[in-house]
N, C-alpha and C positions, 0 to 999 in steps of 0.2 A: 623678492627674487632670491633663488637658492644661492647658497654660496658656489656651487657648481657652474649654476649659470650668468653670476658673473663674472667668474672665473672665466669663463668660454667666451663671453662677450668683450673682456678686456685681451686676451689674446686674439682672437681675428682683428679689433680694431687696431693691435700691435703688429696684426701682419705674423705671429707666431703660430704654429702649429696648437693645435687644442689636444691636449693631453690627459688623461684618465689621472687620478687620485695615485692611482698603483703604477703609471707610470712616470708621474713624478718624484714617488716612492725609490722602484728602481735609479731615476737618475741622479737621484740627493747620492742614496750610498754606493754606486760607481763613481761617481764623482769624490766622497770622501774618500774612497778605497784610491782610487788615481793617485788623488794629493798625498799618499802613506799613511791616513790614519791606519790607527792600530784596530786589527781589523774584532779584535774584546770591545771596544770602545764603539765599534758602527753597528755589532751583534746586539748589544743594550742600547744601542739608542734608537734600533729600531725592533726591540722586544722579542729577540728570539731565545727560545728556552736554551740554545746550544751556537758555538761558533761553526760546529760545522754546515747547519742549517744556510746560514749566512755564506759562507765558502760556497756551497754547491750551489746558490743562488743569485750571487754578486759576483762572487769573485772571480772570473774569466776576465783572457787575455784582452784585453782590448790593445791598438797602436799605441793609448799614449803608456800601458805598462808596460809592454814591448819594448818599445823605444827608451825608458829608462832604465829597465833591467839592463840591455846594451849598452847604455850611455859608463852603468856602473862596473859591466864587467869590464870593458875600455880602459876603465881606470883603474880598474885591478890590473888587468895585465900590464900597462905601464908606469905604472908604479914601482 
């Protein structure tokens, strides 16, 4: 059995959505990018010759960097 397909087999038996290679890809580094890794650090670890490559790729607003960019300027101005 490929590693593909039981990959696809352990997710439907989880009830999970079965997801492509590249879009597990994609959600590792939105998800690092979320958390604040340093986006030098998400650009090598997923081999790209440039950070901006990774920027025009990854990087978009999603709610939850929305929501913290908010959270932080709140705190700027009351401070």
């Amino acid at each position: 059995m490929s590693c593909r397909a039981w990959a696809n087999s352990k997710c439907k038996r989880a009830g999970l959505p079965i997801l492509s290679p590249h879009a597990l890809r994609h959600t590792h580094a939105v998800h690092l990018l979320e958390a604040g890794a340093n986006i030098k650090y998400v650009s090598e670890r997923l081999g790209h010759k440039s950070v901006k490559i990774t920027a025009d790729t990854y990087l978009h607003v999603t709610q939850k960097i929305e929501d913290d960019a908010l959270a932080l300027y709140e705190q700027y101005v009351h401070a």
